[in-house]
N, C-alpha and C positions, 0 to 999 in steps of 0.2 A: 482798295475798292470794296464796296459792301455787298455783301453777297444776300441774295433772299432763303428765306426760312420758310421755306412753303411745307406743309404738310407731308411726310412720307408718304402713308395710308394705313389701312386698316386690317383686322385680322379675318383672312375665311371670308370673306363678304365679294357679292356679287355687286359688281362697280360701273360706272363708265368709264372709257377705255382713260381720257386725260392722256397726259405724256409728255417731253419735250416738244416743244415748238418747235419747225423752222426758222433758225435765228439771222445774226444778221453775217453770221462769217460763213464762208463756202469754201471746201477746203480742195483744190484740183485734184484731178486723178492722176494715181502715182506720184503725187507730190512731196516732197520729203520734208517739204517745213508748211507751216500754215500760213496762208495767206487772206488776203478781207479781212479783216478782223476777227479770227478770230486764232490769236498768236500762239505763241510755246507760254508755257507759264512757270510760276515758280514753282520751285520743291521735287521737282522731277529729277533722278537719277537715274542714271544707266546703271544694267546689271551688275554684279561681282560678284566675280566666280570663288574671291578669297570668303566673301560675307555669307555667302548664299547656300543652303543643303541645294546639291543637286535636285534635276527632274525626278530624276530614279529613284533618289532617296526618299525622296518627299512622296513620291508613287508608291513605295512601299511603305512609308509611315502609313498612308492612306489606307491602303488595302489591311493591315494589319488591325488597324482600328475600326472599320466598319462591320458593324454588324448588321444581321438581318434584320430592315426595319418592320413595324408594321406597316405598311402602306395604307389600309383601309383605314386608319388612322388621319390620313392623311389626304383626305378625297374635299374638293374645295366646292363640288360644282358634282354633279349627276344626273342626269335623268335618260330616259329609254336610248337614247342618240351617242349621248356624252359623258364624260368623265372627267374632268381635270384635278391632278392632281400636284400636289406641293410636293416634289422630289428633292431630296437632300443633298445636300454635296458631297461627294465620292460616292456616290451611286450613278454609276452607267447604264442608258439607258438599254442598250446593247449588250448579249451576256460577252466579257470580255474572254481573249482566250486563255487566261489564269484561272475559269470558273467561278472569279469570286460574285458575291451576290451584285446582282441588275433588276432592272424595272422587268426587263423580258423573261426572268427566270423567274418572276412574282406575280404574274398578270393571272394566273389561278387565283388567286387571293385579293380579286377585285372585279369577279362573277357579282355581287352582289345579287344572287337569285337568277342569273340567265342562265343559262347553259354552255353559251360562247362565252371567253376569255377576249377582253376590251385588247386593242392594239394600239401600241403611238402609232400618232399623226402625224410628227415633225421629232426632232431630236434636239434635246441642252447638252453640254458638254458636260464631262462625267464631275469635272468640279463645279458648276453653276447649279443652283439651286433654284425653286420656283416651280412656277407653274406649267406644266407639261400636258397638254390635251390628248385623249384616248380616245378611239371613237369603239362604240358598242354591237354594231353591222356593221357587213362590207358595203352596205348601199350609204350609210353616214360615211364610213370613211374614203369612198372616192370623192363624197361631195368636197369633205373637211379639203381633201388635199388637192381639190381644183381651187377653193378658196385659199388655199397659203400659196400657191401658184399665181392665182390672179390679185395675190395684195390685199385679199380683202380681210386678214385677218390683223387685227389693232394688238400690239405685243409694246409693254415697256420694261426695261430693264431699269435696275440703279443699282451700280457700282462707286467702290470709294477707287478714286485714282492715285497715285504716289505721286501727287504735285495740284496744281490751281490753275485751272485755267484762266487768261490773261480777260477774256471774255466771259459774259451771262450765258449767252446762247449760242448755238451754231449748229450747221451742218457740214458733214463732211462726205463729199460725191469722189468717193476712191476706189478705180477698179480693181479688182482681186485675183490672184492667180495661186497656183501650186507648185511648188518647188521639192523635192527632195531627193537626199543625198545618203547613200550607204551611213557615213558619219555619225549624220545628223535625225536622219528621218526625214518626215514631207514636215511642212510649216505651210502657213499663206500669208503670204509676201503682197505689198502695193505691185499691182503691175496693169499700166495703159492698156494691155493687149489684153489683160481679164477680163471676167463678168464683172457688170455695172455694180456697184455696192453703194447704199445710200443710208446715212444713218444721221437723225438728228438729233442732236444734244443739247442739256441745259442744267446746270450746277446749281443742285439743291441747297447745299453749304457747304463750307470750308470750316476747317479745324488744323489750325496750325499748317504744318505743309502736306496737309491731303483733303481732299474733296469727295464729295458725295455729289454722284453725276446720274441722269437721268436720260439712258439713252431709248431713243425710238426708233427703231429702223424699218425705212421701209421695203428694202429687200432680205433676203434670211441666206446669205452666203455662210460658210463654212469661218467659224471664228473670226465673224466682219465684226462683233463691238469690239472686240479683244484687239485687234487688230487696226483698227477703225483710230482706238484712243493711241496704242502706239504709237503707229507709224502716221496718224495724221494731225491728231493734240500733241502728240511729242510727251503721252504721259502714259506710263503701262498702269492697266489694275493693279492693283496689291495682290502683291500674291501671285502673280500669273509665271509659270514655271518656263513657258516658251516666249512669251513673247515682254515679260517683265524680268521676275526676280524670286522665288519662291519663296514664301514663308512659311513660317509653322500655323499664322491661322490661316492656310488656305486661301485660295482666290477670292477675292470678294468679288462677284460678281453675281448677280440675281435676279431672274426672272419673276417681276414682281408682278405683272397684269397683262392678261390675255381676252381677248373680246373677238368672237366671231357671230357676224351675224345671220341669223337663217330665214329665210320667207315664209313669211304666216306663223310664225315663232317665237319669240324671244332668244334673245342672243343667248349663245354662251359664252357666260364670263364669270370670270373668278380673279382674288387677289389673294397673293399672299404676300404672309409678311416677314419682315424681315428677321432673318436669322438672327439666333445670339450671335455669331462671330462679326456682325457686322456693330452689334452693343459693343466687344469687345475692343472694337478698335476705334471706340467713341461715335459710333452712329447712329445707337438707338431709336427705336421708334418716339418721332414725338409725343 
């Protein structure tokens, strides 16, 4: 099947929001295979524990290798209200409790001239990369965060997946829950009794047996794309430690465009762009 070549996007530039479509497959809640159209596909494998460094190990390669970034370096979007910035991967945006370096133990160093220290607005996971909004007042940031409440903010992500979806396009309507266990820790598992999780997808390209996928969601549950491609494509991220397979280049997984929009204003919005790790494993920007 031929797959389209649509545009990545661009570096640092304020965008319109764009994103996956609502396609033509709808995937049930807590569903464990795909249904409508929009199937399991090829190239997809399940973990191995013989192949794969551990979570833990791969959590310390992580920590060991990051250093303290410049952030200010790295600001895509600014002005009196707002902040977004392009956060790296293995940067949490919470200080962890190892101390190692975080977004919240660096927010001194993105004052740019105020006197108050900008705060996040929503949270990426400590390996996803992208665009992260910071609001600059507490009266910006309760607005920010009744807008990610009420949907109104436009977020697209692209991830390469470890397989091809059988389908262009789709959504997947899968409710979400939490589980955890002494053992294991918590995870978020497909479960009918969860909160509603809604995410639309649509496969930029394929290379060989992996894909570059363009997810939109329009709810922000706790690791719903991660989870989302899982357990409802039947295809984990590259790279993903819990709910794929871990590798040495990390997660691929990226918060590439965020757009909120404000009355009497101009939106905030910003893109960023795509990592080396993601050139790395043939994705580059076109």
């Amino acid at each position: 099947m031929p797959r389209p070549h649509s545009a990545i996007g661009g570096r640092a530039a304020a965008t319109s929001t764009g994103g996956g479509a609502a396609g033509s497959g709808v995937i049930g809640a807590g569903a464990a295979t795909v249904t409508a159209g929009a199937g399991f596909a090829t190239g997809a494998q399940p973990a191995s524990a013989s192949s794969a460094p551990s979570p833990t190990s791969a959590a310390h390669a992580r920590r060991g290798a990051m250093n303290r970034p410049d952030l200010a370096d790295r600001v895509l979007f600014i002005d009196g209200e707002a902040l977004i910035l392009d956060k790296p991967a293995g940067l949490p945006v919470d200080e962890p409790r190892d101390r190692s370096p975080s977004v919240a133990a660096m927010l001194d160093d993105l004052t740019f001239g105020f006197k108050r220290a900008p705060l996040p607005v929503h949270r990426l996971d400590r390996d996803t990369s992208g665009c992260l909004l910071l609001s600059r007042n507490p009266k910006a940031h309760k607005r920010f965060q009744q807008a990610f409440e009420s949907g109104l903010v436009a977020k697209r992500y692209l991830a390469v997946l470890a397989g091809v979806p059988s389908e262009e396009t789709g959504t997947i309507d899968m409710a979400l829950g939490k589980v955890s266990t002494v053992e294991a820790g918590w995870r978020i598992v497909p479960d009918p009794r969860g909160k509603r999780a809604v995410t639309h997808w649509e496969v930029i390209r394929a290379e060989g047996d992996r894909s570059l996928v363009a997810f939109t969601p329009e709810t922000g549950r706790t690791h719903q794309i991660r989870v989302h491609a899982a357990s409802g494509l039947g295809i984990p991220i590259v790279g993903d430690p819990h709910y794929g397979r871990a590798e040495r280049c990390g997660m691929l997984l990226h918060a590439q465009r965020l757009s909120l929009p404000r009355e009497g204003k101009a939106p905030i919005e910003a893109e960023a762009t795509l990592p080396e790790r993601f050139a790395a494993a043939g994705f580059g920007e076109d």
